[in-house]
N, CA, C and O of each residue as an XYZ file, in Angstrom:
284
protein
N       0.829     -1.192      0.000
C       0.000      0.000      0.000
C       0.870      1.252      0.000
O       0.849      2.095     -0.896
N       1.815      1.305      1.340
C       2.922      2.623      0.967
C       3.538      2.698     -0.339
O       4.070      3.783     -0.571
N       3.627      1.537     -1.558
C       4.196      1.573     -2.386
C       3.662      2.542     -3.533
O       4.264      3.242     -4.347
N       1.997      2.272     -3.238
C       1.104      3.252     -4.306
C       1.024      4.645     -3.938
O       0.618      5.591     -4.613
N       1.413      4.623     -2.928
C       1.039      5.661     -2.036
C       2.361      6.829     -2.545
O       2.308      8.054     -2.432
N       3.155      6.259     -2.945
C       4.752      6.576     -3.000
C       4.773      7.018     -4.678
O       5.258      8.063     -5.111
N       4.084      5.881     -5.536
C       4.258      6.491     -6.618
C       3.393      7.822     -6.974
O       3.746      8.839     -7.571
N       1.945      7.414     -6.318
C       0.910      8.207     -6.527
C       1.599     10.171     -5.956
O       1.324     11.271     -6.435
N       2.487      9.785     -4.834
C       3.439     11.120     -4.626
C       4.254     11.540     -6.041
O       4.035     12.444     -6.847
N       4.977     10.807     -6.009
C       5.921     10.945     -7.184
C       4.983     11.978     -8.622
O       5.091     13.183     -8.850
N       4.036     10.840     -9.425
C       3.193     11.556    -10.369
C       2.639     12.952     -9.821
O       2.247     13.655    -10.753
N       2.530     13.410     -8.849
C       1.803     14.465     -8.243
C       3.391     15.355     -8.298
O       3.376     16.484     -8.788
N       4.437     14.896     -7.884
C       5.011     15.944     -7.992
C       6.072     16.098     -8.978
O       7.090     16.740     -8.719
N       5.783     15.291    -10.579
C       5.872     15.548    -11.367
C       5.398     16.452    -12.417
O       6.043     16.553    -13.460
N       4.165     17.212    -12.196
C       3.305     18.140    -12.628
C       3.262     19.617    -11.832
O       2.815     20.688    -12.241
N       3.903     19.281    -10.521
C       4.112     20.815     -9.875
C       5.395     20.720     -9.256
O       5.983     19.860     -8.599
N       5.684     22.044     -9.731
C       6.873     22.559     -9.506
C       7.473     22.979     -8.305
O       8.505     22.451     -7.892
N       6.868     23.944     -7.686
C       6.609     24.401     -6.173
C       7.184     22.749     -5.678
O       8.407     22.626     -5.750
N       6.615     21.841     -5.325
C       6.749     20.556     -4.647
C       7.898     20.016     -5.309
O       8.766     19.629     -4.526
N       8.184     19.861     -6.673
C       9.453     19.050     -6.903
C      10.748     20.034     -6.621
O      11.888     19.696     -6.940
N      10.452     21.235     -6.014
C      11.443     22.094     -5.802
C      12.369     22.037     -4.177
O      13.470     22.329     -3.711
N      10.915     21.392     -3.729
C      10.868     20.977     -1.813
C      11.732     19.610     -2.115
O      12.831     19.166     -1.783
N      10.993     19.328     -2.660
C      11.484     17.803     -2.716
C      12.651     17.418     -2.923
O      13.011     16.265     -2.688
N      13.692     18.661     -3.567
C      14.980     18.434     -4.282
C      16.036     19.283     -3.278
O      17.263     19.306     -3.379
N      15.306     19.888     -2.407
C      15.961     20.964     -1.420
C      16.209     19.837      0.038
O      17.063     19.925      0.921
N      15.287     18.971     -0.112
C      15.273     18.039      1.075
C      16.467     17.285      1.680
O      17.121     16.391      1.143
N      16.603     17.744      2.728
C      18.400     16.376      3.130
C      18.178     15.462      3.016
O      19.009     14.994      2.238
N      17.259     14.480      3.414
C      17.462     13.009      3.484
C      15.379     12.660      3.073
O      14.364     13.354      3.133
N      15.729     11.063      2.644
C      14.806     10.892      2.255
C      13.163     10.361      3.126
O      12.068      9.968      2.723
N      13.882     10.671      4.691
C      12.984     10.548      5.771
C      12.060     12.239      5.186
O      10.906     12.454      4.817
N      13.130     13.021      5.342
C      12.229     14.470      4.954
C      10.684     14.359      3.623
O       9.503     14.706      3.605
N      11.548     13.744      2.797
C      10.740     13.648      1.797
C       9.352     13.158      2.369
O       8.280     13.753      2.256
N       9.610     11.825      3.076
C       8.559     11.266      3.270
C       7.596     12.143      4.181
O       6.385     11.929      4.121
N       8.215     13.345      5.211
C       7.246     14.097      5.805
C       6.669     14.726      4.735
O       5.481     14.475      4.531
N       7.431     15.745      3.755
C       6.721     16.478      2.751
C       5.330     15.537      2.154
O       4.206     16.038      2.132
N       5.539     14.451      1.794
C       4.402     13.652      1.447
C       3.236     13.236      2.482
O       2.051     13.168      2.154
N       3.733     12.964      3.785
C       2.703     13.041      4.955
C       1.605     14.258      5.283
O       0.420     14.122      5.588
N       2.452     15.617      5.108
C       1.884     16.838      5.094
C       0.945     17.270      3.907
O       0.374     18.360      3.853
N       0.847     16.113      2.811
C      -0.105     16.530      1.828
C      -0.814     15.292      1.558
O      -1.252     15.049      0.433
N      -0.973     14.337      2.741
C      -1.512     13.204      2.954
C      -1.745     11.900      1.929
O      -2.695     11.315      1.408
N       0.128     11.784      1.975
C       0.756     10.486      1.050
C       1.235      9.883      2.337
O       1.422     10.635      3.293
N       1.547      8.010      2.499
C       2.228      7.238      3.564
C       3.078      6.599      3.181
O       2.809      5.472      2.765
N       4.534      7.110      3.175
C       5.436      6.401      2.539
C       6.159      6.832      3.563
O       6.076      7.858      4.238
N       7.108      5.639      3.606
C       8.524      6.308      4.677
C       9.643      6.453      3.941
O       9.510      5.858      2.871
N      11.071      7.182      4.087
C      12.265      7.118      3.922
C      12.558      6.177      3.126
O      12.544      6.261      1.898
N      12.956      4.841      4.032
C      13.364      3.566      3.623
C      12.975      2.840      2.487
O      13.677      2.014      1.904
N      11.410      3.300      2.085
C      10.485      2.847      0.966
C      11.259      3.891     -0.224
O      11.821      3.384     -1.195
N      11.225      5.045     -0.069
C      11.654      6.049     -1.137
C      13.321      5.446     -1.671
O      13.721      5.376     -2.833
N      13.943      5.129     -0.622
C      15.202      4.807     -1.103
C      15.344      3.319     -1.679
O      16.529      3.106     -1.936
N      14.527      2.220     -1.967
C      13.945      0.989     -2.465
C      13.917      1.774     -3.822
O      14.758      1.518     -4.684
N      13.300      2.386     -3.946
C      12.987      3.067     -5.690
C      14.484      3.636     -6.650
O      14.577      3.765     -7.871
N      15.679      3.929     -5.433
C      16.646      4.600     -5.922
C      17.047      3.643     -7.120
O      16.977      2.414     -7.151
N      17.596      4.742     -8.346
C      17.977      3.864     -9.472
C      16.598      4.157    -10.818
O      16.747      4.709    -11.908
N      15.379      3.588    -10.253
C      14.336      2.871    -10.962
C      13.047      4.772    -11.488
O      12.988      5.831    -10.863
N      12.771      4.617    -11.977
C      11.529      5.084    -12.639
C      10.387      5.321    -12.467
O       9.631      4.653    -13.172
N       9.966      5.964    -11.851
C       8.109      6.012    -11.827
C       7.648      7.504    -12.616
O       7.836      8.626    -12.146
N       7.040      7.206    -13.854
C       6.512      8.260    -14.399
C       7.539      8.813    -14.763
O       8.644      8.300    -14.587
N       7.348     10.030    -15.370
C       8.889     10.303    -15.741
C       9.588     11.079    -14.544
O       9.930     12.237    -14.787
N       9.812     10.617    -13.400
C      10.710     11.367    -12.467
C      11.579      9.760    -12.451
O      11.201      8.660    -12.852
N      12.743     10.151    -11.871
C      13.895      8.795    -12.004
C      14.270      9.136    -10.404
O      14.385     10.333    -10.142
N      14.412      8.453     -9.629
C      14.476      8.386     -7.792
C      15.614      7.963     -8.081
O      16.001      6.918     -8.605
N      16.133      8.870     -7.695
C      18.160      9.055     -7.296
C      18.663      9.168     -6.011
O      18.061     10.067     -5.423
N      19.637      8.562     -5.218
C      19.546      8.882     -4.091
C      20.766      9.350     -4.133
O      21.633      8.971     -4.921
N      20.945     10.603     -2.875
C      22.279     11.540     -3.288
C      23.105     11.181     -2.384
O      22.360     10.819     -1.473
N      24.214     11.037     -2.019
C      25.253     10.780     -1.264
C      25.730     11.896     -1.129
O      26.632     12.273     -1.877
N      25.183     12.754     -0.045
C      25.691     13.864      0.491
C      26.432     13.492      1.869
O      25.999     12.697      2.704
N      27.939     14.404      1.966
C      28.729     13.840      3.108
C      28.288     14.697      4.242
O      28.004     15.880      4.057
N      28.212     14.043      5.591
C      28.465     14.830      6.814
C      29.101     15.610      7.193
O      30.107     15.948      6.570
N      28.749     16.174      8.344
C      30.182     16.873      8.610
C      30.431     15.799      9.943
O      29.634     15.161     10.631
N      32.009     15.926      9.962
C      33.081     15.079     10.832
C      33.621     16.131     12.018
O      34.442     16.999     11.722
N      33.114     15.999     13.355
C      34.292     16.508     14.239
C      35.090     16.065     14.415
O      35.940     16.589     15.136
């Protein structure tokens, strides 16, 4: 069910801009999944990063390897 739930996000924020703009500003892919909670999609993190690589609609789920910072 989170899976439809996940694409059905995706197609939605393939057509608006405003949202694929949040979506691309986001640190990690737990965030994402709030942005989608707050417009009442149920997907978590862990599910979004399952998609990395693959295709839904024409958006392509990439996952970014952004580094930490190290003390």
């Amino acid at each position: 069910m989170a899976l439809d739930q996940l694409k059905a996000f995706l197609g939605v924020m393939q057509s608006d801009a405003a949202l694929r703009q949040e979506v691309l500003a986001a640190a990690t892919a737990d965030d994402v999944a709030l942005i989608g909670a707050r417009l009442g999609y149920e997907f978590s993190g862990d599910e979004l990063l399952r998609l990395s690589g693959q295709k839904v609609g024409r958006v392509t789920v990439t996952k970014q390897d952004i580094p930490g910072e190290y003390n």
